[in-house]
N, C-alpha and C positions, 0 to 999 in steps of 0.2 A: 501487687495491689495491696495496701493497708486497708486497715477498716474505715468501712464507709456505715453507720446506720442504714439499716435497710428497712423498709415499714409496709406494712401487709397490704394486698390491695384487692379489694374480690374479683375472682378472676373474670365476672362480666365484665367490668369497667377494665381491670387491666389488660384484658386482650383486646380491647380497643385501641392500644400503643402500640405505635410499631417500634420496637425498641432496637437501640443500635447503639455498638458495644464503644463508639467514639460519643453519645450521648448520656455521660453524666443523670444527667435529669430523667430517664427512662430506666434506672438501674434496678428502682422497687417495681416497676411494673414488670420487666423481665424475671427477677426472684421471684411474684408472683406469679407468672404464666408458667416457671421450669416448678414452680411449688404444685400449682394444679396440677399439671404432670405429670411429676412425680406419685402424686396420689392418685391418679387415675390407675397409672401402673403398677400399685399398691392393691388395687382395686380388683385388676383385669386376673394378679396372680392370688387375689382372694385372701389377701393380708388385711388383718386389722388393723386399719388407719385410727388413732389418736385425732378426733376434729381441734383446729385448735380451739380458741376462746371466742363463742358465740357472740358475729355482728363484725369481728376482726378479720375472718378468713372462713367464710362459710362453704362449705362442701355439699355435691349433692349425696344419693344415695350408690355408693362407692358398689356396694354388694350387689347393684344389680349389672354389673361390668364383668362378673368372675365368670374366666376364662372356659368355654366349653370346647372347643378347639381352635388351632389357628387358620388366620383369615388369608387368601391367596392376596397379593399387593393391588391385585384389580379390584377385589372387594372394596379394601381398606381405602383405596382413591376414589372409590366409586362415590363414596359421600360428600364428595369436593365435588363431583360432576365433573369428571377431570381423569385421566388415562396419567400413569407415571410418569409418560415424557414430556403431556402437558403441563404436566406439575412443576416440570421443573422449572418449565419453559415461562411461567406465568410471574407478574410483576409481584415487588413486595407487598404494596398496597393494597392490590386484589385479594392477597394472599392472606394479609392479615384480617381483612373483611369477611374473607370466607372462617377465617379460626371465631372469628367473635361470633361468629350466626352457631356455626357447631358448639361450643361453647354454650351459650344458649340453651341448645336441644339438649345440651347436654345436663341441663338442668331443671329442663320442664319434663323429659324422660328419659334418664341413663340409659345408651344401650352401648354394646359391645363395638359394636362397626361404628359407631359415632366416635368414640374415644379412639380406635384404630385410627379415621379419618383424619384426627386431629393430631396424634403424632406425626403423622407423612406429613403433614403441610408444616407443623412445629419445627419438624427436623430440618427444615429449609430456611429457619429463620436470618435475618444476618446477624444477631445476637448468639453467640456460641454458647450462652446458659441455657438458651431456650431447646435448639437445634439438640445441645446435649439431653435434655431431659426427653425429647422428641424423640430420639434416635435409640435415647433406653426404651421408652415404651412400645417404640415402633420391633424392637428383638422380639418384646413378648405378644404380639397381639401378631404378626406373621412372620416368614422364614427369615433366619439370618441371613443379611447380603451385604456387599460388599459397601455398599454404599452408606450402612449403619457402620459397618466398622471405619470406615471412612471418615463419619462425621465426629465418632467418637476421639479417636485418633485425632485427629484436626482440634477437638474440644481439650484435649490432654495437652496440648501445646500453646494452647489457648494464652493470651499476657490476664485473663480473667482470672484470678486464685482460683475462686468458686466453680467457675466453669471447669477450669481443667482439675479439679479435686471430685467432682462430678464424675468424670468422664474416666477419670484413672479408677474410679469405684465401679463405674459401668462397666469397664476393661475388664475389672478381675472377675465377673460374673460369667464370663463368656470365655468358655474352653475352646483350643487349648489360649489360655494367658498372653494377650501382646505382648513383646518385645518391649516396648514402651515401658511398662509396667514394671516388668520383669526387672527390669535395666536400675532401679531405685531401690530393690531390695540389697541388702549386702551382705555379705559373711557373718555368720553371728561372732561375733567378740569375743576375745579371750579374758576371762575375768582375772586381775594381778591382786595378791594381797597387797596389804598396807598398813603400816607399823602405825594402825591412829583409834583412837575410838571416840565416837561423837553418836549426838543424836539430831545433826543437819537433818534441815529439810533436803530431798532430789526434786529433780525433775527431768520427763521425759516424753519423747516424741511418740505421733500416730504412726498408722501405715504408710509403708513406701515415703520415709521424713526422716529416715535415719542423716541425711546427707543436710537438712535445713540446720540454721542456724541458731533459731531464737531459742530453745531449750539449751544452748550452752553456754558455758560461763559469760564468751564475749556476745551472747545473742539477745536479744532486746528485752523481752521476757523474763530472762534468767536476771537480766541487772534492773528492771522496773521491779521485779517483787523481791530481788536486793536492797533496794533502796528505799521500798515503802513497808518490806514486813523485816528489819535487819535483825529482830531476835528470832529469826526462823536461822539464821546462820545457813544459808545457804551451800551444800557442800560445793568443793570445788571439782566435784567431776560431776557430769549427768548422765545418766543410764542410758546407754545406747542399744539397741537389739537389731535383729537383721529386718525389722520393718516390713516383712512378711505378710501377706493376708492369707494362705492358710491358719487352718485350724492347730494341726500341727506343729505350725512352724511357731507359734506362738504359745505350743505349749513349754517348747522346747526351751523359748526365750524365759519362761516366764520360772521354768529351774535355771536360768542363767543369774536371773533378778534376784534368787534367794540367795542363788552362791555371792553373790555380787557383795548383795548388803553383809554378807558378814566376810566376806575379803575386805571391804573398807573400813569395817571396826565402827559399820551404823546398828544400833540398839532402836527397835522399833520407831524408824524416823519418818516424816510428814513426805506423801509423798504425793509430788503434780505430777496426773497422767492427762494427754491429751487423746481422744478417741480411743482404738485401741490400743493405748499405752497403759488404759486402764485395764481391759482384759489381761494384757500381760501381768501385771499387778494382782490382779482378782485370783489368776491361778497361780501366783507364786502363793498367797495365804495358805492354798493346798499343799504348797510343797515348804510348809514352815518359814516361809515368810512375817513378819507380826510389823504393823503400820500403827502411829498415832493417827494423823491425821490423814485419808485419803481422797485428795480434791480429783475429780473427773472431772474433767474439762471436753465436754460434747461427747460421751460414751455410747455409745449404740449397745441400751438395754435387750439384754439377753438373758434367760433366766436358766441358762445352762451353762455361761460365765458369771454365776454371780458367786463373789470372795466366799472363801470360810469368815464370815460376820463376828465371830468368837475374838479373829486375829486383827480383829480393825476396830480401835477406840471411838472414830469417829468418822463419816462420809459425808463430804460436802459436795452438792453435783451441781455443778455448772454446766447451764447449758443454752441453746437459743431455742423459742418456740418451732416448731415445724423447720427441723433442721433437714436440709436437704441430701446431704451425704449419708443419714442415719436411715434414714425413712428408703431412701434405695436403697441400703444395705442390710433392708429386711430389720432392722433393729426395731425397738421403741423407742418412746421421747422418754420415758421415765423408768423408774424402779415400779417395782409391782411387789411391794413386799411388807410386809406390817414391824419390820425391823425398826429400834426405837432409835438407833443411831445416825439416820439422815438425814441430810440437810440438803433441801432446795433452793437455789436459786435460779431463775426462767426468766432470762432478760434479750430481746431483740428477738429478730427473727433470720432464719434460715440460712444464715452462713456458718458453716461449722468449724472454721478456722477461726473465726474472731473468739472463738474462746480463749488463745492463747493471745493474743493483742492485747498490749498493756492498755490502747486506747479503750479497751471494750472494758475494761477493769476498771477503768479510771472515771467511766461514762454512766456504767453503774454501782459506781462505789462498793466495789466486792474486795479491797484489800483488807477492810476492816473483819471479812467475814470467815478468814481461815484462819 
């Protein structure tokens, strides 16, 4: 899937859609109800949710949801008035009526077992964004079962970008790691010198994206900001890493990233990270790395991945409001730091791929901005 604008919708009125992943026209209301969701479950594990921009996507009170233990499955159904096997057993329509009442409750008095309530029915949606976000919140508010990992799994193969980027985030949270998952990380790289010195711009992939295309030379990306920024001189190779979502594993990459740039004979060059592409980046500055320009493209703020700021001339962060893959991966939407070198740009909402989509560049005029 390319990018689609996607536009916030509160989630009263959007869980009055039943949305359906062959209906075009229900797209923002589905990112909406996997957006509530996802903040619920933000909520439930007693994270700080970022609201977004007051009247846009209003939130109720997230903190009275934080989790004091978990609920057996007959609690968590018991809010539908509904036993698991009637749950499943029950028509869409019904099912979506019953989300828009809890939803509701959910906002005249947050409780625990409300928000439970409303994953199990979420996780049945026939929208795989929603069902995805359902089935993450449904792990943390009771036991892990077959049937969460089922729908995640289901969500990771998804034809949705969003859903299955969802759900491959959902995956790695859940020990031991799917198969699935696993299956997209790759060998880390052998870095080769090269008889050249320049100070091209790179670019480079998130997690589990080693294997995607648009960060390479012939990939969409890499030749739209060929085409519209040509005195960045784009190099001709892109930094590739083993796409890892450990911690670890991306320290590892991120002394590969140092040796890298001076095996290609680049002197502090501009560099596009997408998601954690930036982290790898942020830790190679620790291990002697030095960047002109470093654009993040949808970073999952963490302030125990943040760069040595000394070795970085300038930051530009690009990102969508109420991103959905960030906000489940326990990140923030922003930087939290009084550093004078940053640049914000906060356009769209909640897909975290379309940061790297020329159309999303093009729709808010961000080539002028690096």
């Amino acid at each position: 899937m390319t990018y689609t604008r996607l536009e916030p919708i509160d989630p009263r009125d959007a869980f009055t859609v039943l949305a359906r992943p062959d209906d075009a026209s229900t797209r923002s209301a589905a990112a909406s109800q996997a957006a509530f969701l996802v903040a619920l479950r933000a909520g439930v594990l007693g994270h700080d949710v970022e609201s977004p921009a007051k009247g846009d996507f209003h939130l109720p009170n997230l903190k009275a949801l934080r989790r004091t233990r978990h609920l057996k499955v007959s609690e968590a159904c018991a809010g539908l008035g509904a036993s698991e096997k009637e749950l499943r057993q029950e028509p869409e329509p019904q099912l979506q009526r019953e989300m828009s009442a809890i939803v509701d409750k959910l906002y005249r008095k947050p409780s625990l077992k409300n928000a439970a309530a409303l994953f199990e029915a979420a996780m049945r949606s026939p929208h795989p964004l929603v069902s995805v976000a359902g089935a993450a919140g449904a792990r943390e508010t009771t036991r892990l079962r077959q049937e969460i990992r089922d729908t995640l799994v289901g969500g990771a193969l998804a034809e949705d970008r969003l859903a299955s980027r969802l759900a491959e985030t959902a995956i790695s949270n859940i020990a031991p790691m799917h198969d699935l998952a696993q299956r997209r990380v790759i060998e880390r790289p052998v870095s080769k010198k090269r008889k050249r010195k320049s100070n091209t711009a790179v670019i480079t992939h998130g997690t589990f994206a080693a294997d995607n295309d648009w960060y390479q030379p012939h990939g969409d990306f890499y030749q739209a900001l060929n085409a519209n920024r040509p005195d960045l001189h784009v190099h001709d190779q892109s930094f590739t890493w083993t796409g890892s979502y450990s911690a670890q594993a991306r320290q590892a990459d991120a002394k590969l990233l140092a040796q890298w740039i001076g095996d290609q004979g680049l002197n502090g060059p501009d560099f596009f990270a997408h998601s954690h592409g930036g982290t790898v980046a942020h830790l190679a500055t620790r291990e002697g790395a030095r960047f002109d320009r470093l654009v993040l493209m949808g970073w999952p703020a963490h302030d125990k991945w943040f760069p040595d700021f000394s070795r970085v001339n300038r930051i530009i962060d690009i990102r969508v409001r109420f991103d959905l893959v960030v906000l489940l991966d326990g990140g923030r939407q922003r930087f939290r730091t009084n550093q004078f070198n940053i640049e914000e740009h906060r356009n769209g909402w909640f897909d975290h791929s379309s940061t790297h989509e020329p159309a999303y560049w093009d729709d808010h005029d961000l080539w002028g901005v690096v």
